[in-house]
C-alpha positions as CSV (number, residue, x, y, z in Angstrom):
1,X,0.8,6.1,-45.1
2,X,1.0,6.0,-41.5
3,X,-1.5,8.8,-39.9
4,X,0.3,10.8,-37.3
5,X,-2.2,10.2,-34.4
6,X,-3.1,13.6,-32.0
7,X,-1.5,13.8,-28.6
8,X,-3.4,12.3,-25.8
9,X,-4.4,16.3,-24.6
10,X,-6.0,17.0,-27.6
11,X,-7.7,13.4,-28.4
12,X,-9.4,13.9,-24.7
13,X,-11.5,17.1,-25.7
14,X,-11.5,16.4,-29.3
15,X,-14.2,13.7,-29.2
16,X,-16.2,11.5,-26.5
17,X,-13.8,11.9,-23.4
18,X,-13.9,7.6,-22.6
19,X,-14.1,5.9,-26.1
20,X,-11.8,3.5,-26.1
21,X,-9.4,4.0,-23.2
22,X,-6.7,1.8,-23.0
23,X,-7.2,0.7,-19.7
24,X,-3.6,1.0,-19.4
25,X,-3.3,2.3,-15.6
26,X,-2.7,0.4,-12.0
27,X,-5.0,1.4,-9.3
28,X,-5.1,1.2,-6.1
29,X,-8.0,1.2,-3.2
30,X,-8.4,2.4,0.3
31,X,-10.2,0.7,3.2
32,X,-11.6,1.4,6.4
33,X,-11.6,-1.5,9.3
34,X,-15.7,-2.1,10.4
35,X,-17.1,-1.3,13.7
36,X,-20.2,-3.4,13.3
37,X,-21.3,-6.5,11.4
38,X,-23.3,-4.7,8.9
39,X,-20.4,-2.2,8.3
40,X,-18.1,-5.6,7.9
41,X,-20.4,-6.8,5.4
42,X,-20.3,-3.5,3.6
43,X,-16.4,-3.7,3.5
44,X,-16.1,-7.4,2.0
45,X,-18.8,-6.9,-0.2
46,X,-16.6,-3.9,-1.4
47,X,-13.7,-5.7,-1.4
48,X,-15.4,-8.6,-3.5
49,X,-16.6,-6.5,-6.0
50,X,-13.3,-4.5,-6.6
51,X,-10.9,-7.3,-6.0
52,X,-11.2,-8.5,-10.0
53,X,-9.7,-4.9,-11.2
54,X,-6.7,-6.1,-10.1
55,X,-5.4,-3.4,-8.2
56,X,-1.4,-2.9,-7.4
57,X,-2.6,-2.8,-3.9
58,X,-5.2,-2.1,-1.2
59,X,-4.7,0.3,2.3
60,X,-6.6,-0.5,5.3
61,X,-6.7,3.0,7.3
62,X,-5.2,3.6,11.3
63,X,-7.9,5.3,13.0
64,X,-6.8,9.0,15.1
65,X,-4.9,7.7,18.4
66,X,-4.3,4.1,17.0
67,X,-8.6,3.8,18.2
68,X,-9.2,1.1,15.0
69,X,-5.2,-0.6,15.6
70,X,-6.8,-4.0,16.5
71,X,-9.2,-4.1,13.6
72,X,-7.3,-3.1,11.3
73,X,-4.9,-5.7,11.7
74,X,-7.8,-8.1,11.5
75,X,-8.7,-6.8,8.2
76,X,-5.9,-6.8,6.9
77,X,-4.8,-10.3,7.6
78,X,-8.2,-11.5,6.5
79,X,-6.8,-9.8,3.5
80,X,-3.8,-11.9,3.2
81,X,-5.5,-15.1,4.3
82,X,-8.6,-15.1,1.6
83,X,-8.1,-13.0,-1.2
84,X,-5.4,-12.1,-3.8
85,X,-5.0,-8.4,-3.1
86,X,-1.9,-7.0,-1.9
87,X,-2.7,-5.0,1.2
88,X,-1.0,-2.1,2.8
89,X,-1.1,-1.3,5.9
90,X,-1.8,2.1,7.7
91,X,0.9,3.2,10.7
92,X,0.8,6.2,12.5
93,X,3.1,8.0,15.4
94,X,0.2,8.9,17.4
95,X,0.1,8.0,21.1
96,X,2.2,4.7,20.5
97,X,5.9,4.4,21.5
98,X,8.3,3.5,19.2
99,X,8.4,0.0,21.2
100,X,4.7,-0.6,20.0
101,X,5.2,0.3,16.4
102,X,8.2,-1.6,16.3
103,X,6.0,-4.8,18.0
104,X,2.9,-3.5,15.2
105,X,5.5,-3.7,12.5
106,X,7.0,-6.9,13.1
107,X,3.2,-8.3,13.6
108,X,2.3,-7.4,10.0
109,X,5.5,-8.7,8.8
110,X,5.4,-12.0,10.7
111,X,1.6,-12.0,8.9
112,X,3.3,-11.5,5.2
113,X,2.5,-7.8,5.3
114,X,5.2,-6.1,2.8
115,X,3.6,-2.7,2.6
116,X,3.2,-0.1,5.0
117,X,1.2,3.4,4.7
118,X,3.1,5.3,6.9
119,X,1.7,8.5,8.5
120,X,2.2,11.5,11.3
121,X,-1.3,10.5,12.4
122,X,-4.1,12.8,13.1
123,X,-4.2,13.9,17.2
124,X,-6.7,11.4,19.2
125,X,-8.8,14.2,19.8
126,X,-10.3,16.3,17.5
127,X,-9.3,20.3,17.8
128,X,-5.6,19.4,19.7
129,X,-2.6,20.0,18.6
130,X,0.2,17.0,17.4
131,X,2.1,16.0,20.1
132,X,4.9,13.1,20.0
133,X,5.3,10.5,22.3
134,X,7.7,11.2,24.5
135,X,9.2,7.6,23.9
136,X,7.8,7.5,20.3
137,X,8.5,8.3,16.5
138,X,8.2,12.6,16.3
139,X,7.2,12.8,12.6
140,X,6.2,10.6,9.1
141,X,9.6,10.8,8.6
142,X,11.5,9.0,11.4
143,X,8.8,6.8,11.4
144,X,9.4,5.5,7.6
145,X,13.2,5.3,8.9
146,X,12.6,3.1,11.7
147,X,10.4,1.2,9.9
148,X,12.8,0.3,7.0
149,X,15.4,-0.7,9.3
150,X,13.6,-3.0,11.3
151,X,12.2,-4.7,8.1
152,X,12.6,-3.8,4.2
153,X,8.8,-2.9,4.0
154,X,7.3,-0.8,0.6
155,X,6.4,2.2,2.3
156,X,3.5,4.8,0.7
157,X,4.0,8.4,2.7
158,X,1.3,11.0,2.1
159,X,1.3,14.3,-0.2
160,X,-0.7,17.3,0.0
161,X,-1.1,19.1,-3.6
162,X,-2.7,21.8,-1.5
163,X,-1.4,23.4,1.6
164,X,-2.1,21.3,4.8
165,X,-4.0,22.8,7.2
166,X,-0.5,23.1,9.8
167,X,2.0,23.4,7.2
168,X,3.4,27.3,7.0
169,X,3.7,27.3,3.2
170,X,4.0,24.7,0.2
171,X,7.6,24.7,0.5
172,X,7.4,23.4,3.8
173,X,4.6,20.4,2.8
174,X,7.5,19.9,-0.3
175,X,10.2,19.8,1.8
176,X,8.6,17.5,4.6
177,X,7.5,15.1,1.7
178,X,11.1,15.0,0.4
179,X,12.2,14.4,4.2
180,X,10.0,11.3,4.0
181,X,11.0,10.1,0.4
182,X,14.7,10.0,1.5
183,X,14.2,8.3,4.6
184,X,13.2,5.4,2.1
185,X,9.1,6.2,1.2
186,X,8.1,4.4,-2.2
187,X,6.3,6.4,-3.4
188,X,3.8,9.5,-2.2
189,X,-0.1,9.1,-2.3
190,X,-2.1,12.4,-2.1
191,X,-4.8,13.9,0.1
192,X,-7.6,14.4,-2.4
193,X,-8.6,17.3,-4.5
194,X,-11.0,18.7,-7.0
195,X,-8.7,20.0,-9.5
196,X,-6.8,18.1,-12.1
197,X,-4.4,21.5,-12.4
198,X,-4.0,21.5,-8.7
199,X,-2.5,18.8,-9.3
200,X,-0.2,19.1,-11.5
201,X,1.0,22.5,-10.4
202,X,2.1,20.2,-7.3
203,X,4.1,17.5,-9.8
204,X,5.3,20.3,-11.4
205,X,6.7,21.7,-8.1
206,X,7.7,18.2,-6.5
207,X,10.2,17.9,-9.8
208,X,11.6,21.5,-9.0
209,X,12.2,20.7,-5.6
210,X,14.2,17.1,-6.8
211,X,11.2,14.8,-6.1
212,X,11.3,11.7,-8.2
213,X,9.5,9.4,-6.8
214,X,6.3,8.7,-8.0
215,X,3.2,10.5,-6.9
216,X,-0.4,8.9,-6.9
217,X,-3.4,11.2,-7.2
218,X,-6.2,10.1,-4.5
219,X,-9.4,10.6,-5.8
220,X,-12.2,11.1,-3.7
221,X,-15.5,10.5,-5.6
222,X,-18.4,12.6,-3.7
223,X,-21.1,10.1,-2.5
224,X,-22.1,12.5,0.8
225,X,-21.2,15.7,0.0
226,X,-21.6,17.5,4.1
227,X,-19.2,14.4,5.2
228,X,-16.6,15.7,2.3
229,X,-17.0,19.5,3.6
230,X,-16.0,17.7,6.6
231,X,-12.7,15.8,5.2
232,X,-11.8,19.3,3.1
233,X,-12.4,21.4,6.3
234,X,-9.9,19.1,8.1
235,X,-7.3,18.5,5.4
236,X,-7.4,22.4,3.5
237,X,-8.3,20.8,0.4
238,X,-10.2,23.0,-1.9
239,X,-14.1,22.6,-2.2
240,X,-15.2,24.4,-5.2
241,X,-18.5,26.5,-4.8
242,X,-19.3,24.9,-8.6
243,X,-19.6,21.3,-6.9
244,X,-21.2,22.5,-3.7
245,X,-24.3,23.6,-6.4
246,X,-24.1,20.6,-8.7
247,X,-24.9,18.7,-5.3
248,X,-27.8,20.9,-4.3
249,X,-30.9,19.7,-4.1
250,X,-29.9,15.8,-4.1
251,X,-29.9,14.8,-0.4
252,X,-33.0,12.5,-1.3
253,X,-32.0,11.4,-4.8
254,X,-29.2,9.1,-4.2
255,X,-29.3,7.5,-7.2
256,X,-28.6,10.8,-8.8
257,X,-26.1,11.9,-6.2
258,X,-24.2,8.7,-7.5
259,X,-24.3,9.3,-11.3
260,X,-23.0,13.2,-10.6
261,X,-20.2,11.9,-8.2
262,X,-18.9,9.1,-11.0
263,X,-19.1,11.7,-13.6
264,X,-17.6,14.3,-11.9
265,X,-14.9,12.3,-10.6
266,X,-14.4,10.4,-13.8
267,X,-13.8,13.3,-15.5
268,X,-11.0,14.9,-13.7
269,X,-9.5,11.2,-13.8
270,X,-9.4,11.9,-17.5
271,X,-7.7,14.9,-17.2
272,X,-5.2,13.5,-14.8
273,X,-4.5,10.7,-17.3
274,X,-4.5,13.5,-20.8
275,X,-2.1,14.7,-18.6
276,X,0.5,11.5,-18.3
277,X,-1.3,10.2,-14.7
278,X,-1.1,6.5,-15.2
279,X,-1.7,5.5,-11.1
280,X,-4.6,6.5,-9.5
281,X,-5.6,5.9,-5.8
282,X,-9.4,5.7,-5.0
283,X,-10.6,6.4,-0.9
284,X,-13.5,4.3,-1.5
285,X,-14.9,4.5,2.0
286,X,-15.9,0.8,1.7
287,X,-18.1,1.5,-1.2
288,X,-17.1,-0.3,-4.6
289,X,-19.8,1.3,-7.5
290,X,-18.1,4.6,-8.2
291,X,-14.5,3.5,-7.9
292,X,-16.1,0.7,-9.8
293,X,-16.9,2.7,-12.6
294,X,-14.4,5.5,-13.3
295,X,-11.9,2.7,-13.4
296,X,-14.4,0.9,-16.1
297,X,-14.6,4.3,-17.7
298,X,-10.8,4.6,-17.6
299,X,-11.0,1.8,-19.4
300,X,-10.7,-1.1,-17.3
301,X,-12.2,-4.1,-17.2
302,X,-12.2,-7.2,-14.5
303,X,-10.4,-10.5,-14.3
304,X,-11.8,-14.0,-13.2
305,X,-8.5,-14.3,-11.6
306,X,-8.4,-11.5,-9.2
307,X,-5.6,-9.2,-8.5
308,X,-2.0,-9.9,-10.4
């Protein structure tokens, strides 16, 4: 007789929340270009380390005012060149006509690029307002519309399961997403968050509003937890009181700082995935151990042959 086993809600707080995961998820990782050798040889060692979880794909990020455009191109065709990852791109409207993005674009095509991240763009200096290029793309939208017509790129748009800091309402963040999903975005990757239900609240609402495309939670494991104030403060993303204390009192442990941030973070992942998540998109900021081991804890486990 075949026993009926309990749905995946229930078996993740009926008994030890990681035995014997399946490992049956894609992940993804995101990148920032170096400034300095030491901060290069953080990012490969990163990439080296990470590279064997096979991820669907890795993002190089587009620093505010296009300030990092040069190296991340560089990193990204070092990508293509010497490893097996799939890398994606980062493209923003900011301070660029829509010449130069074209002339970006076709560069990362010409260089086997097939993915774009494609992004408003945060303004080139910090406290301003968004303002267009008078000769340039005006929004995420029309620029994920001029990028598909000039080449048929993959094209990851971002989400915002909490209100951004300019939208007027989560309507308008729905609407703007769907603006960008129809103008021929792949798929949507999220700001990050600290709440599995925030999360779902905003899947629940993306399927109201006629959103079918899928959505990828990014996941933002705490390893400084002042420089993630910093990123919450910017993007109106949540920051719950309960982690600001778990933190407390760890500024000269680090190796203790590191076990809360993996746990923590591994154990909303486990809520995403008790919840049907089966994608999940780690800002690693060029550090592999935690993203390294929720995706273990997920399950996962590491190939001699790199990425598929």
């Amino acid at each position: 007789m075949t026993v009926a086993q309990p749905p995946e809600s229930k078996r993740a707080y009926a008994g030890p929340m990681f035995a014997d995961l399946a490992g049956d998820i894609d992940v993804s990782f995101e990148f920032f270009p170096p400034r300095t050798d030491k901060m290069e040889e953080s990012l490969w060692k990163a990439v080296t380390t990470l590279e064997p979880m096979r991820p669907k794909f890795v993002s190089v990020t587009y620093g505010a005012g296009g300030s990092t455009r040069d190296r991340t191109h560089a990193t990204v065709a070092r990508l293509v060149k010497e490893t097996s990852l799939t890398p994606a791109a980062h493209l923003t409207c900011v301070d660029a006509s829509r010449g130069e993005i074209d002339e970006i674009a076709d560069a990362y095509w010409e260089a086997g690029v097939r993915h774009i991240v494609a992004l408003r763009g945060d303004p080139p200096r910090e406290g301003e307002a968004f303002r267009a290029h008078p000769e340039g793309y005006d929004c995420a939208a029309s620029l994920v519309e001029g990028l598909k017509k000039r080449h048929d790129f993959e094209i990851s748009v971002a989400a915002y399961p909490e209100q951004h800091p300019e939208s007027g309402s989560l309507q308008s963040d729905l609407d703007n997403l769907k603006r960008k999903l129809d103008a021929g975005g792949t798929r949507a990757i999220s700001q990050f968050f600290f709440s599995a239900d925030a999360f779902f609240r905003f899947r629940d609402a993306a399927a109201a509003a006629g959103i079918d495309a899928p959505l990828v939670p990014g996941i933002l494991p705490v390893s400084n937890f002042a420089q993630t104030r910093k990123f919450a403060d910017a993007n109106g993303t949540d920051l719950p009181g309960w982690l600001e204390r778990l933190f407390e009192g760890l500024e000269d442990h680090p190796d203790a700082r590191k076990l809360v941030a993996a746990t923590v973070a591994a154990e909303m992942c486990r809520r995403l995935y008790a919840g049907g998540i089966r994608h999940f998109h780690f800002y690693t900021l060029n550090r592999a151990e935690l993203s390294y081991a929720i995706c273990h804890m997920l399950g996962m486990r590491p190939s001699a042959g790199g990425a598929s």
